[in-house]
C-alpha positions in Angstrom: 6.1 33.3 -7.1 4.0 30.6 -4.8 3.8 30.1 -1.8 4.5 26.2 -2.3 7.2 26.4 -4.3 9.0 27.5 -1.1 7.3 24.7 0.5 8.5 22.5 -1.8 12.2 23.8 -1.4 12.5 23.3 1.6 10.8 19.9 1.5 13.8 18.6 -1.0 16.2 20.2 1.3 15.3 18.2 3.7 14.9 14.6 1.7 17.2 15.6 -1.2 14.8 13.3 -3.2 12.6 14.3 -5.6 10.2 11.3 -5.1 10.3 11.4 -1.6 9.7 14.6 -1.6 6.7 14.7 -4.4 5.3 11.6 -2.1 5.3 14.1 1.1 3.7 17.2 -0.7 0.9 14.4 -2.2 1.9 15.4 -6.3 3.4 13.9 -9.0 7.2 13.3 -9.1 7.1 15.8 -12.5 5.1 17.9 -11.2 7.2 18.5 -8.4 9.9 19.2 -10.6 8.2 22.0 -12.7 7.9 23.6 -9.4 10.9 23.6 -8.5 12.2 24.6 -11.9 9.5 27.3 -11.7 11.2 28.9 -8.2 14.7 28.7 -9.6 13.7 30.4 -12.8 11.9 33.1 -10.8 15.2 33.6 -8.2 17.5 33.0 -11.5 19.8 30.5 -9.7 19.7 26.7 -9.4 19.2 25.6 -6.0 19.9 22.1 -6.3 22.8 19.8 -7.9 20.7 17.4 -10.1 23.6 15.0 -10.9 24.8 14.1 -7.3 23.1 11.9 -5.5 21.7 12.1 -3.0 21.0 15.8 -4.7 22.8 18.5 -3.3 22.1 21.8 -2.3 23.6 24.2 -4.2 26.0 27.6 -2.7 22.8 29.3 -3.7 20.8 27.1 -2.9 22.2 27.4 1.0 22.0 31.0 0.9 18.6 30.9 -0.3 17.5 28.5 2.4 16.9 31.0 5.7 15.3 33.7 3.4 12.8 30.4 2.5 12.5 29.5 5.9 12.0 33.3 7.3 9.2 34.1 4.3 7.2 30.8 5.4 7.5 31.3 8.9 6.1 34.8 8.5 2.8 34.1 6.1 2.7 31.0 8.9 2.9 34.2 11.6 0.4 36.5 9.5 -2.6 34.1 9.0 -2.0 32.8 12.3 -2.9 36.3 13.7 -4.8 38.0 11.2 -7.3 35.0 10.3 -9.2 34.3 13.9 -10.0 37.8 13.7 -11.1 38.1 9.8 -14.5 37.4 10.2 -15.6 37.0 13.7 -19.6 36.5 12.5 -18.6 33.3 10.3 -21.7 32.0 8.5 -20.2 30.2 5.8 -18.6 26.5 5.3 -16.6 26.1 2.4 -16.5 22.1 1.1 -14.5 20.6 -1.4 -16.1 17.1 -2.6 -15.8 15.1 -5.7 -18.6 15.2 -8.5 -20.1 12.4 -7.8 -20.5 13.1 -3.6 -22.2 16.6 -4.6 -24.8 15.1 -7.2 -25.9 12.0 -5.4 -24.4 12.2 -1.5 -24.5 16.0 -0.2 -28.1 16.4 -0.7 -29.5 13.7 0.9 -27.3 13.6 4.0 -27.8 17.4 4.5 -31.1 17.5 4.0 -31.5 17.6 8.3 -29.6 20.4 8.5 -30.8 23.4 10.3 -28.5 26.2 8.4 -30.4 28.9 10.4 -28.3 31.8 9.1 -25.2 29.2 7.7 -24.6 29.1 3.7 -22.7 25.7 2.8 -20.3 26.5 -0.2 -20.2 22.7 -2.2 -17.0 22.7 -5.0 -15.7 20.2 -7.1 -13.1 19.5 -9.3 -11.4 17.4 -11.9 -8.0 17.9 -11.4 -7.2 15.0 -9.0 -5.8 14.4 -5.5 -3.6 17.4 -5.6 -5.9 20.3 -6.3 -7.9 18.3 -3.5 -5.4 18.3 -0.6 -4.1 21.5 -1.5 -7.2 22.9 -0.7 -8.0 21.1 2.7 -4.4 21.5 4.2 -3.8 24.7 2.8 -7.9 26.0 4.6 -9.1 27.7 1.3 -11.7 25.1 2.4 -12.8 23.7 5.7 -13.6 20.5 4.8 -13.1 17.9 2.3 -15.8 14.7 1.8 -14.1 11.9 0.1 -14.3 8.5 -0.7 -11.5 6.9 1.3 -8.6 5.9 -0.3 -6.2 4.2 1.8 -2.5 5.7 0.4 -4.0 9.4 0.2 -6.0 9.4 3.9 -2.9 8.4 5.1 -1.7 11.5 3.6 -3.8 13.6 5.0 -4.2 12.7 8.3 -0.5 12.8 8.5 -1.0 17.0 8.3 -1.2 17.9 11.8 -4.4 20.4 11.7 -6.4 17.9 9.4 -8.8 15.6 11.6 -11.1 12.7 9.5 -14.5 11.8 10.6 -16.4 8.8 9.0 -19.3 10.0 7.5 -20.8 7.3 5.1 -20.3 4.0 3.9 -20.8 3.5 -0.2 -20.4 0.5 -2.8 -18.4 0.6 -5.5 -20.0 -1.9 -8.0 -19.5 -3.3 -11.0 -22.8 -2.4 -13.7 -23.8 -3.7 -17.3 -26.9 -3.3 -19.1 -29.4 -5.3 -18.6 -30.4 -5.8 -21.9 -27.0 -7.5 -22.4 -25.5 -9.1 -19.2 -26.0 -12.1 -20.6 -23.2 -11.3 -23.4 -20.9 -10.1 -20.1 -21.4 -13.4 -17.9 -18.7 -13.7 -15.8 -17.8 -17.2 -15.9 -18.3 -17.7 -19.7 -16.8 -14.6 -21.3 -12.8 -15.1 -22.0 -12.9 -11.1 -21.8 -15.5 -8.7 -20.8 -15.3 -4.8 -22.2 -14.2 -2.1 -19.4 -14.8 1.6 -19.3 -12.9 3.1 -17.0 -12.4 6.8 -14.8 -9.2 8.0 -16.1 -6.5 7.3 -13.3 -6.5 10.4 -11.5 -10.5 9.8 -10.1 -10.6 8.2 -6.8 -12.8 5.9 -7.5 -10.1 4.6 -10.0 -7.8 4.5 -7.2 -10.6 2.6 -4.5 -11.3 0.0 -7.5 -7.5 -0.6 -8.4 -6.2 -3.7 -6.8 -9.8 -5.0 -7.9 -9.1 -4.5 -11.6 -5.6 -5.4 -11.3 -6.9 -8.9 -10.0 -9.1 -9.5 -12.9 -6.8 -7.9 -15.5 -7.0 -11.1 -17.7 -10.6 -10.9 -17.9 -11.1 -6.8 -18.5 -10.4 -5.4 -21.7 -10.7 -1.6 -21.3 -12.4 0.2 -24.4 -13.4 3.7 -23.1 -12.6 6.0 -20.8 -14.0 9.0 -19.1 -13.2 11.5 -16.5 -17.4 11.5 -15.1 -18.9 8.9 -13.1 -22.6 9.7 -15.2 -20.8 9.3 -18.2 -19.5 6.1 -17.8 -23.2 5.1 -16.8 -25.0 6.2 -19.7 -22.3 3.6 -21.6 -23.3 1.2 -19.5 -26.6 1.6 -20.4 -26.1 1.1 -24.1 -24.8 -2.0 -23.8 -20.8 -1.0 -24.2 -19.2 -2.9 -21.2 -18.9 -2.8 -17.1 -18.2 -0.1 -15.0 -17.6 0.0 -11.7 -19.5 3.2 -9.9 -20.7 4.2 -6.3 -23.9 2.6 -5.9 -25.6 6.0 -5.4 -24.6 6.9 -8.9 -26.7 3.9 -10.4 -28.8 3.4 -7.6 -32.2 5.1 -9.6 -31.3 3.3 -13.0 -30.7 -0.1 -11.3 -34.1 0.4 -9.5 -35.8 1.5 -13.1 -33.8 -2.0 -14.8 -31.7 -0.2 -17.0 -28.7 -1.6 -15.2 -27.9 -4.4 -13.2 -24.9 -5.1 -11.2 -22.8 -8.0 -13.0 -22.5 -11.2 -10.8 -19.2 -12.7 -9.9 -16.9 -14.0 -7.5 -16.6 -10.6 -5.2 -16.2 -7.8 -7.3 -18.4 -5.2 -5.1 -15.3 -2.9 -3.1 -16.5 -1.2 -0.3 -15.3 2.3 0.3 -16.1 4.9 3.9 -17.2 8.3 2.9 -14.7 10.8 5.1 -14.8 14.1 6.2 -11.4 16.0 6.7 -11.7 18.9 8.9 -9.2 21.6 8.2 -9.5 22.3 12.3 -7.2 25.6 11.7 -10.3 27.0 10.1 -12.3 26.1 13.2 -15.3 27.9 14.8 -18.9 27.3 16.0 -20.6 27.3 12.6 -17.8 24.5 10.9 -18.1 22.7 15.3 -21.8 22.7 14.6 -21.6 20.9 11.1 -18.9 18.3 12.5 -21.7 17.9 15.2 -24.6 17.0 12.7 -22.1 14.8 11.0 -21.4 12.7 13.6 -24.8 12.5 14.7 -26.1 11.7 10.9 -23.6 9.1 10.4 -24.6 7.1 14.1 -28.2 7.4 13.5 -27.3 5.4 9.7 -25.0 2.9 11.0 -27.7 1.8 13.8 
């Protein structure tokens, strides 16, 4: 048994929606369900009336509900008293970033950072938005950098121990070889080859309303779940893509790549830094610090 499965119990108790309620806990509406499934096959009752609507609570279900609430409220209790004191001499940070922000971002903008006896822990992974907030709200890490997507930092700064602080400003834009932009001109081409992030990478999600305004024109004929893949397609001539500019930044500087002209197709996107503030102490105060300070001195 999880611990969010009783999470999400009690979150469809309270909406008695299953979108609603996969919208609050930031996850797929299926997803949801197989949790939920998954708690009432571990009880071995069903908890909830499927066929009503709005769905009902079942007699089990109401007699599971204070035992739910009690065994949330004490892990709540428990970490609240046990983790201050877990590790008074604190020298690690633990940050959750996509791929793309740890090869071409974290380096560069850390590179002023005095870690005098502090080890910064950098993870990744490909599992989308979920895996991500999950780990922020949940403080398995303290902070999460992210290209800002409206719908999810709404999300997250909705979570009442999860602060956001504005850390970097990127491009999004739109790349082609430069041995063959001329066969992907903008204004001539009836339809231009796209490869695409699959649709659970945020950069799919900051591009979105930008590809669904020129879906006439883009014909998407790969796709890919790495920024640096899509690139080295790019550079063989296959199509546009549309990547942070500090993905392409060193091949358009060499001339591999160029970014394809056209009527405002660059999206601009904030780099953001969620601070799980639960998880809060002077090392994690001193890195929010240098953040701050980083991001002023690039904005001047």
């Amino acid at each position: 048994m999880e611990i969010k499965w009783i999470e999400d119990f009690l979150h469809l108790v309270e909406t008695k929606n299953f979108s609603l309620a996969a919208e609050k806990r930031c996850v797929t509406q299926s997803a949801y369900s197989r949790r939920i499934r998954a708690l009432e096959n571990w009880i071995g009752v069903e908890l909830f009336d499927r066929r009503s609507i709005p769905i009902r609570v079942t007699e089990q279900g109401q007699k599971f509900l204070p035992y739910a609430e009690k065994v949330l409220a004490d892990i709540n209790q428990i970490q609240a008293k046990f983790r201050p004191h877990s590790n008074p001499f604190k020298n690690e940070i633990k940050i959750i970033t996509q791929h793309s922000l740890m090869l071409h971002f974290m380096p560069d903008f850390f590179m002023n950072f005095d870690f005098k006896n502090t080890k910064i822990n950098v993870t990744s992974n490909l599992n989308g938005f979920e895996s991500y907030f999950e780990d922020i709200t949940t403080g398995s890490s303290d902070l999460f950098i992210s290209y800002e997507v409206p719908e999810i930092h709404k999300k997250l700064i909705a979570v009442p121990h999860i602060k956001s602080i504005v850390v970097g400003l990127e491009n999004m834009v739109p790349v082609v070889s430069v041995a063959s932009r001329d066969e992907f001109d903008w204004e001539a081409s009836n339809t231009i080859p796209h490869l695409s992030l699959n649709s659970r990478a945020f950069i799919t999600a900051i591009v979105r309303d930008k590809l669904r305004q020129h879906h006439k024109k883009l014909n998407t004929v790969y796709e890919a779940n790495l920024s640096e893949s899509l690139l080295q397609m790019a550079k063989q001539g296959k199509g546009v893509t549309w990547l942070p500019y500090c993905v392409c930044k060193s091949e358009i500087e060499a001339g591999s790549v160029a970014v394809l002209n056209g009527p405002d197709l660059i999206v601009p996107s904030n780099i953001i830094a969620y601070v799980n503030t639960k998880n809060a102490d002077a090392t994690t105060s001193r890195l929010r610090t240098y953040m701050k300070r980083m991001y002023n001195q690039r904005a001047i």
